[in-house]
N, C-alpha and C positions, 0 to 999 in steps of 0.2 A: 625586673625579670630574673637577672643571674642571682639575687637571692632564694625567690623562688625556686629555681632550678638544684642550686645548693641542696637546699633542704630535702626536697623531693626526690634527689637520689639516695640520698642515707634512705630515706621510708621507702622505696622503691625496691630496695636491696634488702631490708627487714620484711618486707610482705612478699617477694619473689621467693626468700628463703623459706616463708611457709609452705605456697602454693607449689613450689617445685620438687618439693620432698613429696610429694604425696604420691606421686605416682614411679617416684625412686626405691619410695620404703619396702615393698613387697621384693625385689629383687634384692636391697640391701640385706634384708631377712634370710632370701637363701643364702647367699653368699658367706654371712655372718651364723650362718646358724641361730637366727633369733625366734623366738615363740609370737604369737600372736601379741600378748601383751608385750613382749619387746620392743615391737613394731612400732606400739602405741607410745613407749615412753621414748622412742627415737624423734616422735613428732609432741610427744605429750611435756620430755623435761627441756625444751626447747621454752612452750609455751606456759608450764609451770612456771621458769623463771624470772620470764618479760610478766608474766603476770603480775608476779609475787612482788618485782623490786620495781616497778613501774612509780607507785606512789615516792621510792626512796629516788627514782631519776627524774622525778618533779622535784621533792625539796631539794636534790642539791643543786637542778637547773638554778631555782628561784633563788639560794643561799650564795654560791658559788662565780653563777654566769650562764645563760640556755647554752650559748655558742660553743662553751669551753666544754660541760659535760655533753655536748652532744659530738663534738671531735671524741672527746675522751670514750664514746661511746662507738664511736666510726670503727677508732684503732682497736678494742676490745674483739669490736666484733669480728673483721677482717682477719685477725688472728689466729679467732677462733673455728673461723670458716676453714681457715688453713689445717688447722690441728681434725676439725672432722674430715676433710680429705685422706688423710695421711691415718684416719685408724684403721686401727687391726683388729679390733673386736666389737661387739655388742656395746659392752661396757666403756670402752677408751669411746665409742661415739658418744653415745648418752652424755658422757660426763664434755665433754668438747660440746655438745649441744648446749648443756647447763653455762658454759661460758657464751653459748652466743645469743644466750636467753639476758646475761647479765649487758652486753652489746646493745641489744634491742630494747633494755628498761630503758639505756642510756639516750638511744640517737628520739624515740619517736615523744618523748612528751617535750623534747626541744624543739622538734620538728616544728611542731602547732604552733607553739609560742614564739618560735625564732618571727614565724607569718604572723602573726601578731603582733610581733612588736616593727614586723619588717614595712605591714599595709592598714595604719590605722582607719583608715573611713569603712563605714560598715561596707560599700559595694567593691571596694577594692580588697577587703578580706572576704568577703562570700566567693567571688572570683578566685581568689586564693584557695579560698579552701576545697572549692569546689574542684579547680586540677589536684590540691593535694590529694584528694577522693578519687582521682581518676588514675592519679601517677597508681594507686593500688589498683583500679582495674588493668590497667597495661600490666601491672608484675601478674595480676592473675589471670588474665590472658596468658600471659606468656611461659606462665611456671609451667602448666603441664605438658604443653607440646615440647616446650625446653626442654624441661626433665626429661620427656621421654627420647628427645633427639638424643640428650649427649649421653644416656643410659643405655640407648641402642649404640650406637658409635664409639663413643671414646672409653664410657661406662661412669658406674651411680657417681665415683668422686669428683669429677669434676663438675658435677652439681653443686657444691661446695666451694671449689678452687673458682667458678665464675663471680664469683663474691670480690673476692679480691682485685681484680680491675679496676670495679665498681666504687669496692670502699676507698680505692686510690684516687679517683676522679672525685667523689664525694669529699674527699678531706680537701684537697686540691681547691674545689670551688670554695667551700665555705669559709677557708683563712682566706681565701684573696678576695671576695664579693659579699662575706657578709657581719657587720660590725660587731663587737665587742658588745654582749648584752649586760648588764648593770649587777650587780653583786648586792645581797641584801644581806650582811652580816648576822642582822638580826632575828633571821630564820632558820633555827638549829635545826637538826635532825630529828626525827623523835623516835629511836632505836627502839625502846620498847612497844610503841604501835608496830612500827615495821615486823617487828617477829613475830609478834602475834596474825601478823595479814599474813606473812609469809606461813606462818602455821597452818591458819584454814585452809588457805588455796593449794598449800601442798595435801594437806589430810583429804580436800576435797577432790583433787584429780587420785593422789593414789586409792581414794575406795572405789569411784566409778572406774578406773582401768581395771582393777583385781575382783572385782565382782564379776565379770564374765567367768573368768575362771574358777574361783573360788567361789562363787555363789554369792547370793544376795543375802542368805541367813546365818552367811560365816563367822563367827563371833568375831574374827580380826575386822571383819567389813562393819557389823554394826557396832565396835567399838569405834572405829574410824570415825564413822558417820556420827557418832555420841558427840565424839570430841571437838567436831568443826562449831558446833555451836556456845562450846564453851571459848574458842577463841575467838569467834567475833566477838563473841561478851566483852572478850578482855581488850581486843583493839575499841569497840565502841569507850569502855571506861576511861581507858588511858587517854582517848582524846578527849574524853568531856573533861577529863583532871588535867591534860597538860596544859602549860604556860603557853607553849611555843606550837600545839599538834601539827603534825603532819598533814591532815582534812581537818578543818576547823567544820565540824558537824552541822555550824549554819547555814554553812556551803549546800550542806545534803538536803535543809530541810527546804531550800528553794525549789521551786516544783521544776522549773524550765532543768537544773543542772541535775537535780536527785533522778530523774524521769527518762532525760537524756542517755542518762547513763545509764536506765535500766534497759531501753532500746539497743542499746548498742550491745549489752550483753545477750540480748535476745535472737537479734539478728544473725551476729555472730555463732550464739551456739546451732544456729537453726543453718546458716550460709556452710558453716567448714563444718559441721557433721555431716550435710550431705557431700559436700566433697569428697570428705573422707571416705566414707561408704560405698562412696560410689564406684572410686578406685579401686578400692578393696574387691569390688563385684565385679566391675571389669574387669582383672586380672586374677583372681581367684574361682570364679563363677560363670564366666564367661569364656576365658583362656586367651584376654587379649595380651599382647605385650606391652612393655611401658611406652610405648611409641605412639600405638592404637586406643591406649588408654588415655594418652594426651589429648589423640584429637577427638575419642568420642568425649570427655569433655569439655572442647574446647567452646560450644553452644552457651555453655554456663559462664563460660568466663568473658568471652569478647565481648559483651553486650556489655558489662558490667565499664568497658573502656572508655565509652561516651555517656554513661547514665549519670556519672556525677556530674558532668562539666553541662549538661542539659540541667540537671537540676538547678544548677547553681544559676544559671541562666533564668530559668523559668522563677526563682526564687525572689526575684526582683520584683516581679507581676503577682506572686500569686499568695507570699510568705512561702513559708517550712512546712505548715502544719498538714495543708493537703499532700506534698507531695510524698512525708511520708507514710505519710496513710494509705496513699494509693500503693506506695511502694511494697509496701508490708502486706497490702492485699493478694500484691499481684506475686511475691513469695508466697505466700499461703497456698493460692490456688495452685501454683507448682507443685508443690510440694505435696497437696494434696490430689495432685493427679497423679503423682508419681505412687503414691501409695494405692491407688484405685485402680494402676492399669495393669495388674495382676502380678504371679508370682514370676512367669520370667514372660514380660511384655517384649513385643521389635522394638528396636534401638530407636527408630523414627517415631516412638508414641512418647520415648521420653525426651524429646528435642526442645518441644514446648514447657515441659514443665522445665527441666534445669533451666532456661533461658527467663523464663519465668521470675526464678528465683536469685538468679546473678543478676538480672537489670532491676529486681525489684529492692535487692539488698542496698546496691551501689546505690540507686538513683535516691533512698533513704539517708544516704550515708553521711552526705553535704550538710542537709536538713540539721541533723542530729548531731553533728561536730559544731555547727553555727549555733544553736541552740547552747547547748553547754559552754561551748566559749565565749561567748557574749553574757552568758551571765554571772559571768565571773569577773570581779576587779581585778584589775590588770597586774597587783602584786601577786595573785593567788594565780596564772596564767599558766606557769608550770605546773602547779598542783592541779588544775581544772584539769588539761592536757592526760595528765597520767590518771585521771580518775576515770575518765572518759576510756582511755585503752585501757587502765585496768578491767574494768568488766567486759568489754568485748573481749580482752583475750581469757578471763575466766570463762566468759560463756564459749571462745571455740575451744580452750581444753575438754570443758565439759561435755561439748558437742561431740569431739573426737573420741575422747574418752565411752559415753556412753553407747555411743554409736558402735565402736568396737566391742565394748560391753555385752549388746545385744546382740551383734553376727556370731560370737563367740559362748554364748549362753542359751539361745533359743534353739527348739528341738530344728528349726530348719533356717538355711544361710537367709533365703529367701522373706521367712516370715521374720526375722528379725530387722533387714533391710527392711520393709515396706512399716514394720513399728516405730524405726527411728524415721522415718520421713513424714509418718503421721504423727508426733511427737514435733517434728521442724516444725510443720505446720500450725499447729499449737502455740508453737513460741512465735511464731509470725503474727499469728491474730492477737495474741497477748499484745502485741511490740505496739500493734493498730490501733489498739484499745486503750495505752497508756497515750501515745501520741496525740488522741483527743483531747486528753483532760493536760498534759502539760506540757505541752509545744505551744508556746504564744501565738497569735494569730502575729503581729509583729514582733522583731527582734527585741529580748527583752534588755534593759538599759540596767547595766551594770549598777552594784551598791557599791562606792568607792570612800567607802570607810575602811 
């Protein structure tokens, strides 16, 4: 247990720090004098960065030690939480965010694997991973009434500064409770994949944030959008030419891990763009405070506290494959009420939908982390790990990104809220539709070549 525990504080404290900003950013804004797209890259180059170097905090876990880059990843981060308390501007945040984006590449593809390597037999890591799934719906429960208490009271920085306890208990458990993971010399870096992923994923949040503003037929925006397809290009090449790659591409073409991972970027973009939006509405459109804004979304998030550890449960009896399907259902229809129940609905007709859409994400979430991880040999554990959060946090930049995209480009705040939620919706029945055809009915049995 005090392994687990270990681990799930570092993840606890990397997903509270998403959920908790959301409902900080809008009052950060005034304060800071930031624009709308400010707002976006206060929460957007946080998740650009965990996105971008996610693959590079798998290989060095697997190269290095999970244990050692995942402390090294604790100390980054807590640092960094410090340095965003203490800014003075727009800019001095952003850039203090980009370091605690480089924090979160490091603690969360250790996290997986540390529980991998911690609970070998499949029903003691389903159980694992099924609290690890939960330890994020407790931080997303908790971010936004959080946020909004200590942004009422104390105010936005110590949204930041509560990091720091955390990351101190987190480092504390895991040198004293959790062993030394193994060093594989023989898995270098692959620096040239890395910058080219780091290319797309930054060319791909910066055109959906600056499209609201600049428009969709801005030449900078459709040049943007040109050039993300020539860096995949060049990450796919360089991993089919490398000795050593980063994602060995056979990895992808397995259906359970390539599949997985497109679920999770789905959910995600479809789970934190409504968050985001939502906030935004609440406090911009509504005129709640970040306080009122916490608890009108707190429906979306508390349910989200017990839907994995039920999952995980149920997963014994039934596999993965229905629960998340059903999960992905029961976002969808959220989400799709929420767009259906008009341009400014009572607060009580969107209770069901958010609620909807947080136990349907989570209660997915177990499923779809067990899937990927299990179909990966145990050398590749850190890589799996960070392939898996790579695309969930591309899809919630991308979620947040265009979500603010729309409120900020459509003739009304209104119609552009109710387009990204029909749009979530979208990416839910998508997430349903692949989990058919590549979620094993049982877990599937690693290739340990």
């Amino acid at each position: 247990m005090a392994p687990l525990l270990a681990v799930c504080a570092g993840y606890f404290m990397v997903i509270l720090d998403v959920t908790v900003i959301n409902v900080a950013v809008p009052v950060v804004g005034r304060e800071l004098s930031a624009s709308l797209t400010g707002i976006q890259w206060i929460t957007d180059g946080y998740t650009l960065v965990f996105a971008g170097l996610l693959l590079t905090g798998g290989a060095l876990g697997d190269r290095l030690g999970n244990r050692r880059i995942f402390c090294t990843g604790v100390v980054v981060f807590t640092a960094a939480s410090a340095g965003c308390g203490l800014a003075w501007s727009t800019g001095t945040l952003v850039a203090a965010r980009l370091v605690e984006g480089l924090g979160a590449a490091l603690i969360v593809p250790g996290s997986l694997a540390l529980l991998q390597q911690a609970y070998p037999s499949p029903a003691e890591r389903s159980r694992a991973f099924g609290l690890w799934g939960s330890m994020a719906g407790v931080a997303a429960s908790a971010g936004p009434l959080l946020g909004g208490l200590l942004v009422t009271t104390v105010g936005w920085r110590w949204v930041f500064f509560i990091n720091l306890p955390v990351g101190c208990a987190c480092l504390w458990l895991t040198l004293r409770h959790v062993p030394a993971s193994a060093r594989r010399r023989d898995r270098p870096v692959d620096w040239p994949a890395q910058c080219a992923l780091i290319a797309m994923v930054a060319l791909l949040t910066a055109v959906l944030n600056e499209a609201g503003r600049r428009g969709w037929t801005d030449p900078l925006i459709l040049a943007g959008a040109g050039l993300c397809l020539p860096a995949a290009a060049a990450f796919v090449l360089r991993e089919h030419l490398a000795r050593a790659p980063v994602l060995p591409l056979g990895l992808l073409r397995s259906r359970p891990m390539g599949g997985g991972a497109a679920i999770g970027l789905l959910f995600n973009f479809a789970f934190y763009g409504m968050i985001f939006t939502a906030s935004v509405y609440f406090q911009h459109h509504r005129g709640l405070t970040a306080l009122r804004t916490g608890i009108a979304l707190f429906p979306a998030v508390v349910v989200t506290t017990f839907a994995s550890v039920l999952s995980g449960r149920l997963a014994r009896r039934t596999g993965h494959r229905p629960l998340v399907v059903t999960g992905m259902l029961l976002g969808a229809a959220g989400l799709a009420g929420w767009a259906a129940a008009g341009p400014n609905p009572d607060y009580l007709l969107l209770v069901a939908p958010m609620m909807a859409a947080g136990f349907g994400t989570s209660f997915s979430l177990t499923g779809a982390t067990a899937t990927v991880m299990s179909a990966a040999p145990d050398k590749y554990s850190g890589t799996a790990s960070a392939l898996f959060n790579t695309t969930r946090q591309i899809g919630s930049a991308a979620g947040v990104a265009l979500g603010g995209s729309l409120l900020a480009g459509t003739a009304g705040f209104t119609t552009g809220l109710r387009t990204s939620m029909a749009i979530g919706a979208a990416a839910y029945l998508t997430a349903a539709s692949l989990a058919l055809f590549c979620i094993p009915r049982k877990a599937p049995r690693p290739d340990t070549g």
